[in-house]
N, CA, C and O atoms as CSV, one atom per row, in Angstrom:
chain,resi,resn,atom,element,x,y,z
A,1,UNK,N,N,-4.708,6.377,5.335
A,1,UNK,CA,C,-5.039,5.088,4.784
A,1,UNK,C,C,-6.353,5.110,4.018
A,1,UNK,O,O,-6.566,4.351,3.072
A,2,UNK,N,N,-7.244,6.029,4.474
A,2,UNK,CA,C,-8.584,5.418,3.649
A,2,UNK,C,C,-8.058,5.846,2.311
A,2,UNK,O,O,-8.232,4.995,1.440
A,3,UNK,N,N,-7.461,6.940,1.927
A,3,UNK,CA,C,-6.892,7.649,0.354
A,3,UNK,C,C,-6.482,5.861,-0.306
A,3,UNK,O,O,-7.015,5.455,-1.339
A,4,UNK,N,N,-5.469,4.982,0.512
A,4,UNK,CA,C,-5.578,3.556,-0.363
A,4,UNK,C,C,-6.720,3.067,-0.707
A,4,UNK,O,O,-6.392,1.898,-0.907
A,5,UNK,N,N,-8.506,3.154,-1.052
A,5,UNK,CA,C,-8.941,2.600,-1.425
A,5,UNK,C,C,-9.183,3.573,-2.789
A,5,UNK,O,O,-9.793,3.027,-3.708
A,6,UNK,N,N,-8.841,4.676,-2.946
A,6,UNK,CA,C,-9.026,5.559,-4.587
A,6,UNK,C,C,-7.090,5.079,-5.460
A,6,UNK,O,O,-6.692,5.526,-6.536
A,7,UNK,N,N,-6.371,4.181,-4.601
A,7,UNK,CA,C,-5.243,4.684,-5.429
A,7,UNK,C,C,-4.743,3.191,-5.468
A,7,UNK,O,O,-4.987,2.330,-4.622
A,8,UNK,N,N,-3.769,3.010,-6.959
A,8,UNK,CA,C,-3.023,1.617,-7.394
A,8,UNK,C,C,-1.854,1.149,-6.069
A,8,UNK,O,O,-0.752,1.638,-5.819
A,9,UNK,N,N,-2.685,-0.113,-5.297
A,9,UNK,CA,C,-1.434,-0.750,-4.177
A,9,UNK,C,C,-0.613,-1.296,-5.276
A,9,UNK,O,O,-0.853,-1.563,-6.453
A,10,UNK,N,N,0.763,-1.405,-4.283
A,10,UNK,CA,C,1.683,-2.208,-5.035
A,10,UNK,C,C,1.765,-3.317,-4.213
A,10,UNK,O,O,1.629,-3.311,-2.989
A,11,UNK,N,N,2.048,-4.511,-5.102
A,11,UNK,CA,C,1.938,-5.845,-5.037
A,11,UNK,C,C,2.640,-6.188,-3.527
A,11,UNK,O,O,2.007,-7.072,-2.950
A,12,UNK,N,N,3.792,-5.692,-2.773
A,12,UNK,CA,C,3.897,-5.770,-1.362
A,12,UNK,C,C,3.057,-5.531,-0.489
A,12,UNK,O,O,2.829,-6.247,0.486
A,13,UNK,N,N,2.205,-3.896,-0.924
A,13,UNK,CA,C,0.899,-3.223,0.082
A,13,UNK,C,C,-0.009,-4.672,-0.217
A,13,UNK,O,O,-0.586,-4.902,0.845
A,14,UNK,N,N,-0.232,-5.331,-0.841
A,14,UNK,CA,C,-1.362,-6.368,-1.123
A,14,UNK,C,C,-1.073,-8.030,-0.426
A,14,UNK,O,O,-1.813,-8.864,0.095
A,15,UNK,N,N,0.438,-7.969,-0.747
A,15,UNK,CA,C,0.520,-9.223,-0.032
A,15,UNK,C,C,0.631,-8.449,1.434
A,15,UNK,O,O,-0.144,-9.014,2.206
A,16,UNK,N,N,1.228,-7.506,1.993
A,16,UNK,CA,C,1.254,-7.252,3.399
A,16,UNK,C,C,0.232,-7.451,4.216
A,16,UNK,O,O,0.415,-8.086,5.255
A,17,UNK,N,N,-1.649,-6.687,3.726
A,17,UNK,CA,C,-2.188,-6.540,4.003
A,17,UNK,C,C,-2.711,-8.187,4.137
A,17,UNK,O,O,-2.898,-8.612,5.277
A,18,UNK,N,N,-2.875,-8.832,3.313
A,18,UNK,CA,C,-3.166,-10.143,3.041
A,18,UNK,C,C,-2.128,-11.045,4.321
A,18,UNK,O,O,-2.944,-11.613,5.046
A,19,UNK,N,N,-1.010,-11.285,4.707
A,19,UNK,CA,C,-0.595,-11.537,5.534
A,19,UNK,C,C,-0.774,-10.804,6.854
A,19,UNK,O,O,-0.526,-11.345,7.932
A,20,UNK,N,N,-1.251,-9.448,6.724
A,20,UNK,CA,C,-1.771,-9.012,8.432
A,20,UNK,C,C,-3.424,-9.422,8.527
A,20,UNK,O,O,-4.167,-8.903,9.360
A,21,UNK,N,N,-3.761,-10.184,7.785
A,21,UNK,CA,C,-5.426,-10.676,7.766
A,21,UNK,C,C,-5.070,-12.418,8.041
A,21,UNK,O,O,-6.013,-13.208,8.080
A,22,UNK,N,N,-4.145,-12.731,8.158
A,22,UNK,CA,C,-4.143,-13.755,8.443
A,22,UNK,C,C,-3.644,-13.927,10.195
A,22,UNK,O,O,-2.947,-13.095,10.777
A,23,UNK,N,N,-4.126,-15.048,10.745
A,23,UNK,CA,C,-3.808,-15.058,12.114
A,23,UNK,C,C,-1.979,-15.179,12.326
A,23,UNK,O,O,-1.205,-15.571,11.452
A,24,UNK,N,N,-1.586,-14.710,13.772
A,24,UNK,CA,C,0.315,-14.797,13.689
A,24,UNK,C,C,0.908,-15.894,13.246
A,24,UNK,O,O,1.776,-15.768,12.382
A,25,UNK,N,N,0.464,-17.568,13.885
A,25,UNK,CA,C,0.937,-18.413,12.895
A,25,UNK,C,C,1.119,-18.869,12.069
A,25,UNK,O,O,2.046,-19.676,11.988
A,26,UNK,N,N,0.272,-18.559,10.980
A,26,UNK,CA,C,0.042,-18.719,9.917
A,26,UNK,C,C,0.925,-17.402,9.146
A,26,UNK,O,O,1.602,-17.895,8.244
A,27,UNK,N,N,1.047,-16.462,9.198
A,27,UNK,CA,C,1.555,-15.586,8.878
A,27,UNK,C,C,2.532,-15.525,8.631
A,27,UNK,O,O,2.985,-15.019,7.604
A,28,UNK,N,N,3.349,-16.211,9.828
A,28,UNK,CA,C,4.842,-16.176,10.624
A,28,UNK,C,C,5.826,-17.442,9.929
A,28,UNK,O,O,7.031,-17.668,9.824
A,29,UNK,N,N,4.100,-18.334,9.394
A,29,UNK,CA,C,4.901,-19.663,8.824
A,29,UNK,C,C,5.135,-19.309,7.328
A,29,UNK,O,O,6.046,-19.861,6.711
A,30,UNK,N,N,4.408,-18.492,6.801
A,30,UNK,CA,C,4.460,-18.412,5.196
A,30,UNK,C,C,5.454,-17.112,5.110
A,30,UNK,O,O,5.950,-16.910,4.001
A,31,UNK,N,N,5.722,-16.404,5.944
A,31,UNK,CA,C,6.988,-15.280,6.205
A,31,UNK,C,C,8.131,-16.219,5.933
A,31,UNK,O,O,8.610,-16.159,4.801
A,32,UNK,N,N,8.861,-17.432,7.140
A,32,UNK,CA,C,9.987,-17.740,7.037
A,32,UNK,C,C,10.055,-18.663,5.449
A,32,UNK,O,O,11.171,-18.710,4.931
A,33,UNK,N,N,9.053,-19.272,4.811
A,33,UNK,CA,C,9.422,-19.453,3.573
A,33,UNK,C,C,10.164,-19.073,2.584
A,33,UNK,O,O,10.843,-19.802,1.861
A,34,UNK,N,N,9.986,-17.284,2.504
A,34,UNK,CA,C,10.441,-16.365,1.954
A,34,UNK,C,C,11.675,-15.980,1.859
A,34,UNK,O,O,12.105,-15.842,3.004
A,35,UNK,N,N,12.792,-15.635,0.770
A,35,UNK,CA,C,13.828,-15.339,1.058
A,35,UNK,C,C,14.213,-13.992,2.118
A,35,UNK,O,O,13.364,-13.151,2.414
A,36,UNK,N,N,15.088,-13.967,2.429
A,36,UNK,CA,C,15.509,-12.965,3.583
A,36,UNK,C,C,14.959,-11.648,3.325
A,36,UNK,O,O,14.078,-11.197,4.056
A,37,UNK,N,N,15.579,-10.770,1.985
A,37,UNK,CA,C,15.122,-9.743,1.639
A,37,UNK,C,C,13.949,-9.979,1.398
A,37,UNK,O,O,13.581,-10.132,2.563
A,38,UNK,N,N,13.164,-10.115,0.877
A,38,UNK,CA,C,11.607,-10.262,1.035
A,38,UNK,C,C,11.013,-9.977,2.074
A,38,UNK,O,O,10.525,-8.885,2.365
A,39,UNK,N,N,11.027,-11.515,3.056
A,39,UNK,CA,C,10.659,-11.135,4.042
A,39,UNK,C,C,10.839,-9.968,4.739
A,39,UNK,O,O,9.964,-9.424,5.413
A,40,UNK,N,N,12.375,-9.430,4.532
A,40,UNK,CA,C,11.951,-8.399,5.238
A,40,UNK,C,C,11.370,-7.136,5.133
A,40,UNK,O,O,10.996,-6.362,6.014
A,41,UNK,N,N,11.351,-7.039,3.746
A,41,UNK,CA,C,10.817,-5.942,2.986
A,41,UNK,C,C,8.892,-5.839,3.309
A,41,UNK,O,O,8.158,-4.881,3.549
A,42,UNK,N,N,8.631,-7.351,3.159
A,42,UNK,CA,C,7.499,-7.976,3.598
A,42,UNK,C,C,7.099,-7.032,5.304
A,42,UNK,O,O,6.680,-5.874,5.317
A,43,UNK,N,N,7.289,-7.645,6.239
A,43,UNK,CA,C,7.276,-7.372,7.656
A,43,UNK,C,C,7.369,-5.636,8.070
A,43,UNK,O,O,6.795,-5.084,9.009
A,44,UNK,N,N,8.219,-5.053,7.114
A,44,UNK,CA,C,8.467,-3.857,7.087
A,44,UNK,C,C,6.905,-3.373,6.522
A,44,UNK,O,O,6.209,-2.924,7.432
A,45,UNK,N,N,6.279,-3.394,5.231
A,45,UNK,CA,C,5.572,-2.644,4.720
A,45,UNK,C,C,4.153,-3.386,5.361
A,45,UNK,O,O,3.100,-2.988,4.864
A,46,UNK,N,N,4.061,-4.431,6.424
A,46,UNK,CA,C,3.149,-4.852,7.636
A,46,UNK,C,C,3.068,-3.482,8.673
A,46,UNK,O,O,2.085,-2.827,9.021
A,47,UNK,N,N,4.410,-3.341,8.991
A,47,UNK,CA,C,4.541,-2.431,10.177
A,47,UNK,C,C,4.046,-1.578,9.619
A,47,UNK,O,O,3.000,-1.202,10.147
A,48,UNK,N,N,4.459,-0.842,8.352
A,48,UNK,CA,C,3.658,0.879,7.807
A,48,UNK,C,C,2.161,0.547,7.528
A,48,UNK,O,O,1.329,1.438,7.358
A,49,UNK,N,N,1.860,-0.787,7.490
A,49,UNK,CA,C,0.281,-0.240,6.900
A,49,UNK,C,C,-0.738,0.506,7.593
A,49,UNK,O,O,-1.635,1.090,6.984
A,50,UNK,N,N,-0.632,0.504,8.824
A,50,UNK,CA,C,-1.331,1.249,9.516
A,50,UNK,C,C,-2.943,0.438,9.952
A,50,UNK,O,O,-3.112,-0.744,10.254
A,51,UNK,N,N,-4.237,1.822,9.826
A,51,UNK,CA,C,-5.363,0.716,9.694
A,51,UNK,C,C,-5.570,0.784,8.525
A,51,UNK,O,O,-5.341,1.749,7.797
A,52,UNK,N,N,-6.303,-0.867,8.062
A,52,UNK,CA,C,-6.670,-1.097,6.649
A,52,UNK,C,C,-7.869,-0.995,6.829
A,52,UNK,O,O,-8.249,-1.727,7.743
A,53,UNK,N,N,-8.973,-0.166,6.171
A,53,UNK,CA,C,-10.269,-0.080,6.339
A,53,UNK,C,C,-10.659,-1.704,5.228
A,53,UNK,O,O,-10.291,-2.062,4.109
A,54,UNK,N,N,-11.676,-2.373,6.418
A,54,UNK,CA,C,-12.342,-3.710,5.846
A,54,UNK,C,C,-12.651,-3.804,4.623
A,54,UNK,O,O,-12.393,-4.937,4.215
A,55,UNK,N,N,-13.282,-2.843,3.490
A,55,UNK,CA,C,-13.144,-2.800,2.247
A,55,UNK,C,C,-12.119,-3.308,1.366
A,55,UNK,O,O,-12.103,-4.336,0.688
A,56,UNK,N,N,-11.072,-2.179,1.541
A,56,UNK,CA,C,-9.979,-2.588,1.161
A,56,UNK,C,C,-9.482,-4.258,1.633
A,56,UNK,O,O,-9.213,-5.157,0.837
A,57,UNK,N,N,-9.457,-4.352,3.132
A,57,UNK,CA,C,-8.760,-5.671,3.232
A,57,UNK,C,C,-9.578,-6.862,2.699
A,57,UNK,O,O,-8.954,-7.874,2.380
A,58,UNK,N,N,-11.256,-6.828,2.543
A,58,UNK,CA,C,-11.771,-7.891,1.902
A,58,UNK,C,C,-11.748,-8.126,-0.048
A,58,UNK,O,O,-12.047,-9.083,-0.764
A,59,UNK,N,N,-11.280,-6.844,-0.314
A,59,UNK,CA,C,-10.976,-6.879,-1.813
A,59,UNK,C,C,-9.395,-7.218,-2.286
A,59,UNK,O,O,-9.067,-7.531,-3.430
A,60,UNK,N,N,-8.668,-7.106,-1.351
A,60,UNK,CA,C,-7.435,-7.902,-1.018
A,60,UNK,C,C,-7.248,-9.333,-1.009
A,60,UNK,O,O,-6.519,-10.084,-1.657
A,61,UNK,N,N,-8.056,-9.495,-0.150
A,61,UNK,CA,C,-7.995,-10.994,0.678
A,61,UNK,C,C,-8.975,-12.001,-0.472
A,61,UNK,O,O,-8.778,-13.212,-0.582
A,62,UNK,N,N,-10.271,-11.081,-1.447
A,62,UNK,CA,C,-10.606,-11.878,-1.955
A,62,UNK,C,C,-9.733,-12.158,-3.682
A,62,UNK,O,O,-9.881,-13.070,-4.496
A,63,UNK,N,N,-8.939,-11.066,-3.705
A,63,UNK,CA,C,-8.092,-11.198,-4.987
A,63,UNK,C,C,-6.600,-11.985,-4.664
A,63,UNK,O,O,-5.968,-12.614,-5.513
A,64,UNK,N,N,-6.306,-11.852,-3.639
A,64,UNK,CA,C,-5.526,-12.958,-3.300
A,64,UNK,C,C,-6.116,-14.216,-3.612
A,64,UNK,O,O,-5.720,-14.847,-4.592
A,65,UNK,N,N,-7.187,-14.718,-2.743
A,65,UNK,CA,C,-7.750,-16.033,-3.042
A,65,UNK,C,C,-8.033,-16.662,-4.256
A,65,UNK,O,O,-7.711,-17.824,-4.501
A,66,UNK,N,N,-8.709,-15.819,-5.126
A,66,UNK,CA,C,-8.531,-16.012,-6.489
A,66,UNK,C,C,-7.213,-16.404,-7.184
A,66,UNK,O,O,-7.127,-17.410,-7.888
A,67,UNK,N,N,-6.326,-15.672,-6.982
A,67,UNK,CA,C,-5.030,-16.077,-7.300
A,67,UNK,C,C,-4.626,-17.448,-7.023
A,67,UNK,O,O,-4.151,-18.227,-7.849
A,68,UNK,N,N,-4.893,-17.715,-5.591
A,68,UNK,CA,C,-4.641,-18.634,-5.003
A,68,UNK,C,C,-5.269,-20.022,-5.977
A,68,UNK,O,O,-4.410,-20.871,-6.214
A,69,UNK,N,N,-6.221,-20.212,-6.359
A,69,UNK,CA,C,-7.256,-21.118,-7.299
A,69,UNK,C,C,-7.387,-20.978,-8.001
A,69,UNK,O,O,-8.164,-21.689,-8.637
């Protein structure tokens, strides 16, 4: 995992990580939104991420947010 902070995530590795930074309910509620395949494609590439070193997950979480606004 640390090799993900030299290399291009793909847009699942980013929302995954971004949904395992969020607490389970919240997570769990913006999961069932999602169509089926998604989600599960979603939940799946949760389970592989492994550890996300804090770098990475705060440059995530803050390019998500941006998005978000």
């Amino acid at each position: 995992m640390a090799s993900r902070q030299n290399i291009e995530m793909s847009m699942e590795e980013r929302i995954a990580i971004f949904l395992a930074s969020l607490d389970e309910q919240t997570a769990a509620a913006v999961l069932q939104q999602l169509d089926t395949d998604l989600m599960a494609r979603l939940v799946g590439s949760i389970r592989d991420l492994g550890v996300v070193p804090g770098a990475v997950r705060d440059t995530v979480m803050s390019a998500c947010l941006k998005e978000i606004h």
